[in-house]
N, C-alpha and C positions, 0 to 999 in steps of 0.2 A: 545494401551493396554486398551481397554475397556473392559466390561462385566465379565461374570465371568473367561472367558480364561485367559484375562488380571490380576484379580485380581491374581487369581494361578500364574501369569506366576512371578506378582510381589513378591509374599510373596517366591518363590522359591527362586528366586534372592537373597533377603535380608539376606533369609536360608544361601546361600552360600558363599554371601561378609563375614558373620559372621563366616563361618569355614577358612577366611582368602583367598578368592579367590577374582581376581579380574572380574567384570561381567561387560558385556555391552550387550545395547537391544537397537535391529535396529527394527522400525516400520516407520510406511508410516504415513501422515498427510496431509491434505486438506487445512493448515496453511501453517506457516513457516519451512522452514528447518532449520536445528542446530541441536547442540549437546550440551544437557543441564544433568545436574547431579540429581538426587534424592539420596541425603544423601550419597553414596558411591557409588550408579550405576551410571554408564554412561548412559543415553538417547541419541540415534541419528537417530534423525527423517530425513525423506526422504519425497521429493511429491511423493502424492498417489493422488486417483480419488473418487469423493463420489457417481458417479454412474459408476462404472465400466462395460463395455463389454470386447467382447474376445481382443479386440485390447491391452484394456486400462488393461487388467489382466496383458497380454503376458511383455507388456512395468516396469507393476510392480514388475513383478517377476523379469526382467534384471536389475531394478534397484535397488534393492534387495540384487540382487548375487553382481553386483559392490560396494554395501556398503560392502557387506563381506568380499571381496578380497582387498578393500581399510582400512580396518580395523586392530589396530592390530593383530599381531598373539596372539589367544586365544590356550588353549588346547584342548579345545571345544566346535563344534557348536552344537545349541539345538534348531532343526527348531521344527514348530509349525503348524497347518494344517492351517492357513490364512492368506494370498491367496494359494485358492487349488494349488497342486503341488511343493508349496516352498523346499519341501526336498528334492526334482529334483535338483534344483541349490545348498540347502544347500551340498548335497552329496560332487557335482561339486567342490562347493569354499572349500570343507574340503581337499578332494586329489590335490588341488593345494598351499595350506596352509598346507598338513602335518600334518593335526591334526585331530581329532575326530570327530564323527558326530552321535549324536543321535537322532533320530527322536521322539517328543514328540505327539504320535497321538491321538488327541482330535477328529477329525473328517476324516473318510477314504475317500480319494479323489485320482482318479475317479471315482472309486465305486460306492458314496453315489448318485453321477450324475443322474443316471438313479431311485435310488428310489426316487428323488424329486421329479419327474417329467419332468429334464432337458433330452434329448434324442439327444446326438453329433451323428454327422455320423458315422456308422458302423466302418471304417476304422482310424476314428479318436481316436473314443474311443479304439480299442483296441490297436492304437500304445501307447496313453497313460498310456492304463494298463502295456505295456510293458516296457516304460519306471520308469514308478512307482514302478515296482517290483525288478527290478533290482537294480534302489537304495535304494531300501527298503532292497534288502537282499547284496548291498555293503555296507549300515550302518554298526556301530559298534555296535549299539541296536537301536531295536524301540521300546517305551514306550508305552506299551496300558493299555488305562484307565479300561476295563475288561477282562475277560475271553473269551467270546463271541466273542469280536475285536480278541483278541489272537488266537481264531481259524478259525477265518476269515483267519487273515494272513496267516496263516502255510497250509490250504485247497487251499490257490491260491496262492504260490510260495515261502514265506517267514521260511525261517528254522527256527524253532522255539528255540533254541540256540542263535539267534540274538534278541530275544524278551522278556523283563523283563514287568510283569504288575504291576501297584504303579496305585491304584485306584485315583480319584480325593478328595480333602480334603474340610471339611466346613472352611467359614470367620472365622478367628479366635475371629472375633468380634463377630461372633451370639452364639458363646459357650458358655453356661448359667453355672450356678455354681448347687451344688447341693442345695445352700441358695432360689434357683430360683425358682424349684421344684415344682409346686403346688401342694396343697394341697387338698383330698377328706375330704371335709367338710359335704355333705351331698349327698344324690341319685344322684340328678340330677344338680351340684353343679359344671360343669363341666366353662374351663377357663374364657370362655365369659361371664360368670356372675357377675366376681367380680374382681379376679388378673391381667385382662387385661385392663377390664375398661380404666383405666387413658391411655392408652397406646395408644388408638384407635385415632389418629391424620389424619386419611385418609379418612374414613366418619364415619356415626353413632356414634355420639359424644357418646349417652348414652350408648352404649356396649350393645345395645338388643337384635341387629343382631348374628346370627351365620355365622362366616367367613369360606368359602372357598376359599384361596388365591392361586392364579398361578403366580408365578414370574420368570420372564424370556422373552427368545425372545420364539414367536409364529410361528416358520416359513415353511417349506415345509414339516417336518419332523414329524412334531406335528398337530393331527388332529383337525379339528374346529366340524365337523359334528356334534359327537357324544356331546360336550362341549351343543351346540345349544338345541341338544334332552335334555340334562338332563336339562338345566333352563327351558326349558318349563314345566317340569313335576313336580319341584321341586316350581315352581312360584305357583301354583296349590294347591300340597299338601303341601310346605315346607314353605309358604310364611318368613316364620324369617329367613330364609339360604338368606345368597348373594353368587354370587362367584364375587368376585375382581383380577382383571388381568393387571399385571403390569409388562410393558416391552414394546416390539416394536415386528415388523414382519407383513408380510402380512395377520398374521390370524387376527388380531388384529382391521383391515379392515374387515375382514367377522364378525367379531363379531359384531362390529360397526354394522353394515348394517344387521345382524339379530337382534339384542337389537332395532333397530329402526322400524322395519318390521313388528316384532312380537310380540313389545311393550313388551319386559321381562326387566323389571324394576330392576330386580335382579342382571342384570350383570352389573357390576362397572368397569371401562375399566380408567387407569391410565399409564402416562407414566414413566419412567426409573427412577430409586431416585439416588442420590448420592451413593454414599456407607458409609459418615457417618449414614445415615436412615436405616442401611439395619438390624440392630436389631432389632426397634420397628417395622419396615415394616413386618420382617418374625414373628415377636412375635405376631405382630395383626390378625394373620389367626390360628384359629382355628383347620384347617385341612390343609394341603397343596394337591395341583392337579400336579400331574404328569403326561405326554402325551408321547408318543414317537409311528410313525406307526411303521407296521410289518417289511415293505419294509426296515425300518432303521437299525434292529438288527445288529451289528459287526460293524457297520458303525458308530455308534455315541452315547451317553450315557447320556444323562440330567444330568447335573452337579447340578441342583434345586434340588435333591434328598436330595446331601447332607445338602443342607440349612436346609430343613425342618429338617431332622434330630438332627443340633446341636442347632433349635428352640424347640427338643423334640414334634412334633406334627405328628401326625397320617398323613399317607401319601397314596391318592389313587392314585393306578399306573392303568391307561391306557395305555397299550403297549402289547409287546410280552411275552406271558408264559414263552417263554426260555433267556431271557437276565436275566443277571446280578441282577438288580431292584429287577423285578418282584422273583429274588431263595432268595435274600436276606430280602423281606417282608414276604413271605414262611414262611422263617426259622424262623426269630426272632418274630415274628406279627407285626411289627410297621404298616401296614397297611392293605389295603383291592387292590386286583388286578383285572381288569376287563379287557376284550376287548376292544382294540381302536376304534373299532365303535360302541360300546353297548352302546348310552346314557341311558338308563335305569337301567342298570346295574350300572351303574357309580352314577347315583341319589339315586340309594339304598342304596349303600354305603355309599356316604355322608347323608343320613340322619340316618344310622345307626349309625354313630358317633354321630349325635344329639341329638336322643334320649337317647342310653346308654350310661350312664357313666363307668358302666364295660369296655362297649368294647375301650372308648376312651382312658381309663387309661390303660389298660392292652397293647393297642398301644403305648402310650405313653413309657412303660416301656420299650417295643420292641426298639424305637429308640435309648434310653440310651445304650443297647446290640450290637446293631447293630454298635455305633462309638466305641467298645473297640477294638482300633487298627483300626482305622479308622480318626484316630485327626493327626492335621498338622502336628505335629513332627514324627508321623510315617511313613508319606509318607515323609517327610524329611529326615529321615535316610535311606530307600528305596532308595531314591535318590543317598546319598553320598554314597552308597553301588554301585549301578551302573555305577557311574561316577568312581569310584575309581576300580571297577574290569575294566572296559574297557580299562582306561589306563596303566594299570596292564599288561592286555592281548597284549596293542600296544607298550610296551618296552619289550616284553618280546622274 
């Protein structure tokens, strides 16, 4: 249960012990096995591999399903997209327990395989698409985190009838109050000047830098290229801007190895914080960076969106015109949208938030718009809405 999947997966849980359910979560561990409690959830952890190949996937996912069928009888299972394909077995251990099965899809697998740049054998990948759809449309529901994922599904086999979307929610800890709010004190007056200040624990003690922050994993799905283009350009004309990037992933490595290459001093490269940090971490960025390539649209959705948001800070999306992100910065303004390969494009915009303060507050506002009906308890009740027609529909 790490990262942000993990964090949703837990505040979900909690959601539900609280409507008087009883919850248990099987995940894999590179430690010890057991079955430990947090507060009223069951934990039952299983060995897992910390470098997995296809052998050491295949063997995770059977040991997996045999947690599930060794488990007791729930009303519902709520597989999760990792290890790709778990909803294959979750289906399996639901018709042989009797009970419910919803797929919570954070990430489309096999799908996403080939925009990564992973390429199975022709005849591999399509037995798996065949078997993935099939249990996708013997679910009782598949949960997608957008619209876009939603008609992913429904264009390659899945009835849309089996499909409720419940976007992803922010930390309930980075949700600021409206006491939090900064304040236009003058033109150019904008956060880094003064309200953050004391906050900045990660570098530039004095708060003189202008933060661009990326939080998250870096990995096949999110581009490094266009990131490289804009600190060049930005090292140049923008020298006060940093961008800081904090997380793990292979990009994380090319950035590394560009920052050292082409001596761009500007990019600040940090790894993974607790989750107590994760307030003052997303509060110390000025702007937040969003990435996501083309090849991923319906496949996968940056959950970092929402952080920025309940940090209220302006958010440039690199990604695709037509996801989700990108109609919902559109609409409300909280940000500025670019090409996933345009570095240039992408430097403009964060230095447009630099300079103006109009534009950064008038973003700023966008984000407040943007969470009404987007805060944890309304994908919570989304939730209890789903679970409660499903098994509605399976006594019925």
């Amino acid at each position: 249960m790490r990262g942000a999947t993990g964090r949703l997966l837990h505040d979900l849980a909690r959601h539900f012990v609280k409507q008087g359910h009883r919850v248990t979560i099987l995940t894999t561990t590179t430690g010890r096995e057991g079955i430990s409690a947090r507060g009223p959830i069951s934990i039952v952890r299983i060995k897992g591999v910390s470098t997995p190949n296809k052998r050491d996937w295949i063997s995770g996912l059977w040991r997996l399903y045999k947690a599930m069928l060794a488990s007791a009888r729930h009303d519902v299972i709520v597989t999760l997209s990792d290890p790709p394909m778990l909803y294959v077995m979750g289906q399996r251990a639901a018709k042989k327990k009797n009970c419910a099965h919803i797929h919570w899809c954070q990430d489309l697998y096999p799908d996403l395989a080939p925009a990564l740049g992973f390429n199975p054998p022709a005849l591999l990948y399509k037995l798996a698409m065949a078997l993935g759809r099939a249990a996708l449309q013997a679910a009782d529901r598949v949960v997608c985190i957008s619209r876009c994922m939603q008609r992913h599904l429904v264009r390659t086999g899945v009835e849309i009838r089996r499909t409720s979307i419940i976007e992803n929610w922010p930390d309930q800890e980075l949700l600021v109050s409206v006491s939090e709010t900064p304040k236009i004190t003058a033109k150019l007056d904008l956060p880094h000047k003064k309200s953050l200040r004391e906050r900045r624990l990660y570098s530039d003690p004095a708060g003189q830098k202008f933060r661009v922050l990326y939080a998250g994993s870096i990995g096949r799905a999110h581009p490094v290229e266009a990131l490289v283009e804009a600190a060049k350009i930005l090292q140049k004309t923008q020298p006060d801007i940093e961008l800081v990037f904090v997380g793990k992933g292979e990009g994380f490595e090319k950035l590394a190895q560009a920052r050292a290459t082409l001596a761009l001093d500007n990019i600040r490269l940090m790894p993974p914080q607790p989750r107590a940090a994760l307030k003052g971490l997303m509060e110390s960025g000025d702007i937040h960076l969003v990435t996501m390539r083309d090849e991923s649209l319906g496949l996968l959705l940056p959950s970092k969106f929402y952080a920025a948001l309940a940090a209220r800070r302006p958010v440039v999306f690199a990604g695709p015109a037509e996801s989700d992100i990108a109609h919902l910065v559109a609409k409300y303004g909280c940000g500025r949208v670019v090409r996933p390969d345009d570095g240039k494009s992408m430097a403009t915009a964060i230095a447009l938030y630099r300079t103006e303060s109009d534009a950064w507050f008038a973003a700023h506002d966008g984000t407040i718009e943007v969470l009404k009906g987007r805060l944890p308890e309304d994908a919570f009740a989304s939730w209890s809405d789903v679970v409660r027609k499903v098994l509605n529909e399976r006594s019925s």
